[in-house]
N, C-alpha and C positions, 0 to 999 in steps of 0.2 A: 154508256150513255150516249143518244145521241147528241148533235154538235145543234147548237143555235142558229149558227149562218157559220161563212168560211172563215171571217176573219173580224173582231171586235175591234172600231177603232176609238179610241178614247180622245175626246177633246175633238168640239166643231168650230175650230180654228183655221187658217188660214193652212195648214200643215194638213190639218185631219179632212181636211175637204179636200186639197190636192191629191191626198190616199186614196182617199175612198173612191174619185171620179175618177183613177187609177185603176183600180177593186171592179169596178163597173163597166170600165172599158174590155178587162179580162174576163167580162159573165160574171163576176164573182158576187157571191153574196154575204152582203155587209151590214150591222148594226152598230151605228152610230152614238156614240154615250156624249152624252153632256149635261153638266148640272145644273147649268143655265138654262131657262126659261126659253122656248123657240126665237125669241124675236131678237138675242143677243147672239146667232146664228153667224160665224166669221170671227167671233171673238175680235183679241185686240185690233185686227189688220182692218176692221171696219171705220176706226177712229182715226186712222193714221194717215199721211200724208201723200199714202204711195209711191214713195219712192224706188225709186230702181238702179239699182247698178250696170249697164249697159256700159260695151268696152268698144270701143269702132265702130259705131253704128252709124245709122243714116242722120239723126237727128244732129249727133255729134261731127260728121264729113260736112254736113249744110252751116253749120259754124263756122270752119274751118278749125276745127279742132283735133290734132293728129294723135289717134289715142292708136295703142296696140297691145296685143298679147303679152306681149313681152315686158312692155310697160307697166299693164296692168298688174301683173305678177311682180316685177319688182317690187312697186307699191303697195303688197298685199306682202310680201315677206317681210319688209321694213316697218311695217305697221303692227302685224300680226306677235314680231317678235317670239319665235315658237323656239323655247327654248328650256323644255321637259322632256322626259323619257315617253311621257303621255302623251305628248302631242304628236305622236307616228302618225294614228289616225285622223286626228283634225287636220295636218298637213296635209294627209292623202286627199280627204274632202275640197282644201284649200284648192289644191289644184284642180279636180274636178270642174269646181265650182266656179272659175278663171274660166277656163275651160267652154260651162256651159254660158256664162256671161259674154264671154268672145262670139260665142258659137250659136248655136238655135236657139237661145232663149227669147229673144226678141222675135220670132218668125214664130216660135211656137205661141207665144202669148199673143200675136197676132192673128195666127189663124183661128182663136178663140172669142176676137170680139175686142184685144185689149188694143188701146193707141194712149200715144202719149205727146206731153205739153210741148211746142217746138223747141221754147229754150232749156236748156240742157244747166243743170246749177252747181255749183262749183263749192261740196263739201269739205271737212274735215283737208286743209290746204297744208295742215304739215306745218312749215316752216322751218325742216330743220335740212341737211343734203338730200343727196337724191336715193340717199338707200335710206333713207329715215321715213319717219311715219308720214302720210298721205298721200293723197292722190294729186299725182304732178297735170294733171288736169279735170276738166267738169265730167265730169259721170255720172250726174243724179239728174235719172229720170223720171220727171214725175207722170202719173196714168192720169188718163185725163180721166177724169171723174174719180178720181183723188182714192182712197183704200177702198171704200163702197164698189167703185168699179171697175177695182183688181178683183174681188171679193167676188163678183158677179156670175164670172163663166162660168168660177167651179160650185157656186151653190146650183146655177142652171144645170151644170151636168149632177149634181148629185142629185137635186128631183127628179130629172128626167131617168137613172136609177131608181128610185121610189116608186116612181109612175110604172116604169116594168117591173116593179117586184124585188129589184135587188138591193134595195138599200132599206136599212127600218129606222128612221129618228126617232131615237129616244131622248127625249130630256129631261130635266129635270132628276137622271140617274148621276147619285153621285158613288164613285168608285172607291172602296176602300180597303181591296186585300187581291192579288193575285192569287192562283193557286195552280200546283201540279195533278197534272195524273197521266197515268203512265209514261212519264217520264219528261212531258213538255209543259210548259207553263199555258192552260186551254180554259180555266175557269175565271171571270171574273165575277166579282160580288161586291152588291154595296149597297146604299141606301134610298129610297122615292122621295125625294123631296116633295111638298104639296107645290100645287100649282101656284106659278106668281102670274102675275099682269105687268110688273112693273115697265119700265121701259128702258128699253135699251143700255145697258151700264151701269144702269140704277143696282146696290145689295138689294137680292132678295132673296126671298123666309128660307128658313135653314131648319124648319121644321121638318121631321121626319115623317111619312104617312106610310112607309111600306119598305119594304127589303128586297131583292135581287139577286139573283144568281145566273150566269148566264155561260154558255160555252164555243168555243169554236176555236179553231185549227190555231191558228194567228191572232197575236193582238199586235197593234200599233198603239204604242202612246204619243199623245199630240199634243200634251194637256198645259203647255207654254211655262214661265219662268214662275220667279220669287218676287215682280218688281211691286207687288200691292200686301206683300208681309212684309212691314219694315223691322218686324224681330228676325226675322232668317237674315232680312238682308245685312242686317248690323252682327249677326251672328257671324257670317260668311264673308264680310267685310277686308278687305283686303289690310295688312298691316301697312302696304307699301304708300298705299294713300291714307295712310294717318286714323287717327281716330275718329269713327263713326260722326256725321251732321248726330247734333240733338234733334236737330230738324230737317224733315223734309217731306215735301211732296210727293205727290204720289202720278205717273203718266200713266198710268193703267186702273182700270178699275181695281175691286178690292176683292173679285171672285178670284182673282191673278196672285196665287197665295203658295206655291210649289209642296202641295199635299203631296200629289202626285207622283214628285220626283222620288219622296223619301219611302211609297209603296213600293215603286218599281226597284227601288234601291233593297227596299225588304225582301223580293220574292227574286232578289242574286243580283239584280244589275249593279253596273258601276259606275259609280259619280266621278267627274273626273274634272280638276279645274273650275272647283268649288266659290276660289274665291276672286275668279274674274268676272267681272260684270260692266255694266256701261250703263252709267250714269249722267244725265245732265246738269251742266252747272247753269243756263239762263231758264231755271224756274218760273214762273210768274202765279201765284193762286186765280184762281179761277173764280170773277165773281159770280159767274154764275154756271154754278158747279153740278155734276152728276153726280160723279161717285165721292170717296169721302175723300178729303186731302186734294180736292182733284188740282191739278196741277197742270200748264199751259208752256209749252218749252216756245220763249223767242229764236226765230232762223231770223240770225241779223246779217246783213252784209257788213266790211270789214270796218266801218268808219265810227260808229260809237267810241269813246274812252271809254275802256273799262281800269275799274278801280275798285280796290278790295275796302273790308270795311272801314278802313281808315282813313280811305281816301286816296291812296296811291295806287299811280298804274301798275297792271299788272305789266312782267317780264317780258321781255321777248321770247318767243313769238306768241305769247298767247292771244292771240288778236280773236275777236268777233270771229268763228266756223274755224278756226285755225286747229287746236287740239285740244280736244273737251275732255280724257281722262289727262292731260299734263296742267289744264286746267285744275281739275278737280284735286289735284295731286296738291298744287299751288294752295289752293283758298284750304285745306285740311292743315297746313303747316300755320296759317295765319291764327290759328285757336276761333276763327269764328266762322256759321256754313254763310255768309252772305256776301256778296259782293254788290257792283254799283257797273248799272252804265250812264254815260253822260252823254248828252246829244243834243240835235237840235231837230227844228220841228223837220227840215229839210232834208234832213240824216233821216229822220224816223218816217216821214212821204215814199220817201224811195227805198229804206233797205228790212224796216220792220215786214217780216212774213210766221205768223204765227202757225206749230205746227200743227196736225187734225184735220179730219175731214171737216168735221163741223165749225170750224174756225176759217174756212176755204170758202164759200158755199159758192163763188162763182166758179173753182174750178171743179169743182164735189157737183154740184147741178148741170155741168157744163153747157153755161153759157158765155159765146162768145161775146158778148158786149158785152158782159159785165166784166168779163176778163180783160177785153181793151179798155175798162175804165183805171184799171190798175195805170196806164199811165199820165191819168188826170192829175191835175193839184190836188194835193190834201191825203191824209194818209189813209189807208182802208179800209171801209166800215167796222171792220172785226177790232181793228187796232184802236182807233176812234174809241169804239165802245170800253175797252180799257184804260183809254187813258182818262174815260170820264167818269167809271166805273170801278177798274181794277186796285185795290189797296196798294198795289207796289208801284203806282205810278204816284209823280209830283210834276209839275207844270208852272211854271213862273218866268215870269223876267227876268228876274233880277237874279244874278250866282247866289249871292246873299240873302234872300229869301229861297233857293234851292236847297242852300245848307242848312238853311234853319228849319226846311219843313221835313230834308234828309234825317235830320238828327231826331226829331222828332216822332218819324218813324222807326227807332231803332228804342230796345230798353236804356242803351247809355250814350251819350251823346258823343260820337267818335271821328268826327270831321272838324277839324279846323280850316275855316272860311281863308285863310289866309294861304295854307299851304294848299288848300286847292285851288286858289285861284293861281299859284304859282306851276301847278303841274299844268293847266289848262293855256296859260298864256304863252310857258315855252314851247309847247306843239304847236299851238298858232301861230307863232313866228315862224317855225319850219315851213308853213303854206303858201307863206310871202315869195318866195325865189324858187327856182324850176331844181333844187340842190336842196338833197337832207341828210342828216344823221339819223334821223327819228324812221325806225325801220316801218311802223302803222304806217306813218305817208307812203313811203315807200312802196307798201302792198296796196295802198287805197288807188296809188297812180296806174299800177301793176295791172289788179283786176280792172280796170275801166278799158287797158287792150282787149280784152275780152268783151264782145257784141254786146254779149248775154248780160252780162255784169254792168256793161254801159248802159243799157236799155232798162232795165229794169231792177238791178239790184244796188249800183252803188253809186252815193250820191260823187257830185264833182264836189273834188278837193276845197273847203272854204273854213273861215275861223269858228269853232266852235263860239264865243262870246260876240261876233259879228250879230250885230240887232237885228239885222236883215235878213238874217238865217232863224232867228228865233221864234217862239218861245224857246227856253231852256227845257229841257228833258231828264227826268232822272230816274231810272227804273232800279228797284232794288231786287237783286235774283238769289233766286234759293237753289236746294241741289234738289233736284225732281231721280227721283227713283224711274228705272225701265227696262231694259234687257238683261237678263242672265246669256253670259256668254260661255259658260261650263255648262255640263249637263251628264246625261246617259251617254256612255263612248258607244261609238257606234261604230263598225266595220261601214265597207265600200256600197254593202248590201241593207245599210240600216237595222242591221242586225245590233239587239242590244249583246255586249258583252258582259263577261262574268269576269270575278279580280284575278282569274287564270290565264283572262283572254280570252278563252273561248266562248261562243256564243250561249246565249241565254236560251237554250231552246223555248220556240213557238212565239218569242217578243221581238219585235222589232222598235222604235222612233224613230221622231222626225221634228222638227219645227223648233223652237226652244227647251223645249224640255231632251235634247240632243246636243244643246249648242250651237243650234242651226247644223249639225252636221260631225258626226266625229267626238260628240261631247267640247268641243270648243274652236268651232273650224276662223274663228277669227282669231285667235290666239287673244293676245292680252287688249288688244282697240279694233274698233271696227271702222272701216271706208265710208260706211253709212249708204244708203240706199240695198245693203246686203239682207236687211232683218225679213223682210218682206219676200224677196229669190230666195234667201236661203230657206224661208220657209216651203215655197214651191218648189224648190232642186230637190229636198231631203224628203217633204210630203211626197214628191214623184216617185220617188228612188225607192221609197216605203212600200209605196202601194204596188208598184209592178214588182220590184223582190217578194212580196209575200202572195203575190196574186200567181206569180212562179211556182211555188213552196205549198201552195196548198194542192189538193189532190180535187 
């Protein structure tokens, strides 16, 4: 039988577009699967904040911020924690992926079209020594024009393949069985969905109008995680963080459901690191939502109280961007998924940045005056619109109407006014004298040496109950579903492996449904600004290994 084109990629993702304009660079000829409607083209990385992990760069030297190789890597093996037989190949990618971070990733994505916001943001901060989990400095780059316009060069190269012939967009195909012949895996088959209209994220029809069968040399699967099934995800659930939220959110649409992973798993491949993932704990519902469950993750800087559902602060170090699976680990032992921040309006002006493109629009449009309005009074429009909008927000003067519209919000009333006004008043005495035991002050004083952080993310040190800082603030956060960080193991070549090791002949991945790389190249947490490169290192790595491989 003749072959269809040279190489099927599945999933028009942020991974399956870095393939294929890969595939296109090499002549090669490519059909593109997705069972999403055209206009959802980029999958999740269109919503997202565009982050980037950059290791000594230019944006970072204009700081003065002294990042290195060497650094970097520390904090990606303390974090990573890679400590299975399986993780050979995640490690291997690990370094790669250090590697390409340090090295051409920023000049490559540059001679493409990509730039990024000057100041440099300062993720997942650790807290714990210096071989422990995070980044001992800022490394999150955000692109200016926020995931849309990471998203952008490789849709531009992939129609400009179309336009010559080499690329064929198919959508609305949905994938449902691999198959062998003579000896490599070269067929895929599956279902026509009918045409939807809907927009952007929105479910659409799952009505069947036709069936598919289709062949070529190479497939790439690209087709992202589990984080919009919250039965797999509760399934795959790790034991080490506790029993399953009854509830949660959803950060990805609901097409984002890991079918995929478990065909590719039928036709040999191997799943590996099943049950790491990454989860957020500052959920917010979304009042005005796309998909279902849609869910709204706060990037707070470090000064909000947080406090679980009964009112107490959490532990050290879990501070606001500090360790969101030790977090998560945290609020699963409490018996309840919510917790609590406490702030002031002045706190919430300066350090509330919610995450998404469409929650951005001045850095997602980019424009520059509305992004210097970020350092006006008053907090900004996006966050505004939730606090006068969003059900997890409460606003008051008084602690005492705080708690009692807190408590209100919950099905059983789990705050006593008294002992929180007790947890709130001893921090605020730590603010009084340049001396503390209370380790938050400590980091709040900490980040403000930092430009980045002075300027625009963290407020100056002041009493949370102080009237002149107020209104009071109280947001109630849920655990938001989002990366799978296991996946397909995958060799140096993106080749999927078999439970022998050896390769799966004719298959390769990339993007999440890989583990960003490796089947789990973050190990058990991620650095964050990694989900987005890792998709573009391992979609790269895909598309020239198979554009190799084919004849």
């Amino acid at each position: 039988m003749a072959y269809d084109a040279d190489v099927i990629v599945i999933g028009a993702g942020l991974a399956g577009l870095a393939a294929t304009a890969e595939l296109v660079d090499a002549g090669r000829k490519v059909i593109l699967l997705d069972q999403e409607p055209e206009q959802s083209l980029g999958g999740q990385a269109h919503w997202s904040f565009g982050g980037l992990f950059l290791v000594d760069s230019p944006e970072q030297r204009r700081l003065r911020i002294r990042d290195s190789h060497a650094l970097a890597w520390q904090d990606w093996l303390g974090t990573a924690g890679f400590d299975r037989p399986e993780d050979h190949w995640p490690r291997k990618w690990a370094e790669a992926y250090v590697d390409f971070a340090a090295g051409e990733k920023r000049s490559w994505l540059h001679r493409q079209g990509v730039r990024l916001f000057p100041v440099v943001g300062w993720a997942e901060r650790g807290g714990y020594d210096a071989t422990g989990h995070g980044n001992s400095v800022p490394r999150f780059h955000i692109t200016w024009g926020t995931g849309p316009g990471l998203v952008a060069p490789f849709v531009r190269r992939v129609r400009a393949g179309a336009a010559r012939g080499l690329v064929e967009l198919r959508f609305r195909h949905r994938v449902t069985g691999l198959a062998r012949s003579a000896g490599s895996v070269d067929t895929v088959s599956g279902e026509i969905l009918e045409p939807s209209d809907v927009e952007r994220g929105r479910p659409s029809s799952r009505e069947v109008a036709g069936a598919f069968e289709l062949r070529a040399q190479a497939v790439i699967v690209t087709s992202g995680g589990i984080g919009g099934n919250h039965e797999l995800v509760r399934a795959n659930w790790p034991k080490r963080l506790g029993t399953p939220p009854r509830r949660m959110l959803s950060g990805v649409p609901a097409h984002v459901d890991g079918k995929m992973l478990g065909i590719a798993e039928a036709a040999g491949g191997r799943i590996i690191n099943r049950d790491r993932m990454w989860h957020y704990t500052e959920g917010i519902d979304n009042w005005n939502p796309i998909w279902p469950l849609h869910g709204i993750r706060i990037l707070s800087g470090p000064s909000p109280l947080w406090l679980d559902a009964r009112g107490k602060r959490l532990p050290v170090p879990l501070f606001p961007g500090f360790d969101t699976l030790g977090t998560l680990e945290h609020i699963m032992r409490t018996g309840h998924d919510h917790t609590w921040f406490v702030l002031t309006q002045k706190i919430i002006e300066k350090e509330f940045t919610l995450s998404g493109s469409e929650q951005n629009p001045d850095l997602t449009g980019k424009s520059i005056r509305e992004v210097l309005g970020r350092a006006r009074a008053g907090a900004p429009g996006p966050v505004r619109a939730f606090m006068e909008h969003g059900a997890d927000f409460i606003v008051e003067r008084s602690l005492t109407d705080l708690v009692r519209r807190m408590n209100e919000l919950t099905e059983t009333p789990l705050i006593a006014e008294e002992a929180l006004r007790g947890e709130i008043v001893a921090r605020d005495r730590e603010i009084a004298h340049p001396f503390t035991k209370d380790l938050q002050v400590t980091a709040i004083r900490g980040a403000r040496k930092y430009l980045g952080d002075r300027l625009i993310r963290t407020a100056a040190p002041h009493r949370i109950l102080d009237p002149k800082a107020g209104p009071l603030i109280a947001v109630r956060l849920n655990i938001l579903t989002r990366k799978t960080l296991g996946g397909l193991e995958t060799d140096l070549s993106s080749r999927v492996l078999a439970d022998g090791g050896e390769p799966l002949p004719g298959v390769y991945a990339a993007g999440e449904a890989a583990g960003f790389g490796g089947g789990g190249v973050h190990g058990y947490r991620s650095l964050e600004g990694t989900f987005l490169g890792g998709c573009l290192f391992s979609g790269r790595t895909a598309g020239r290994a198979a554009a190799r491989a084919v004849s």
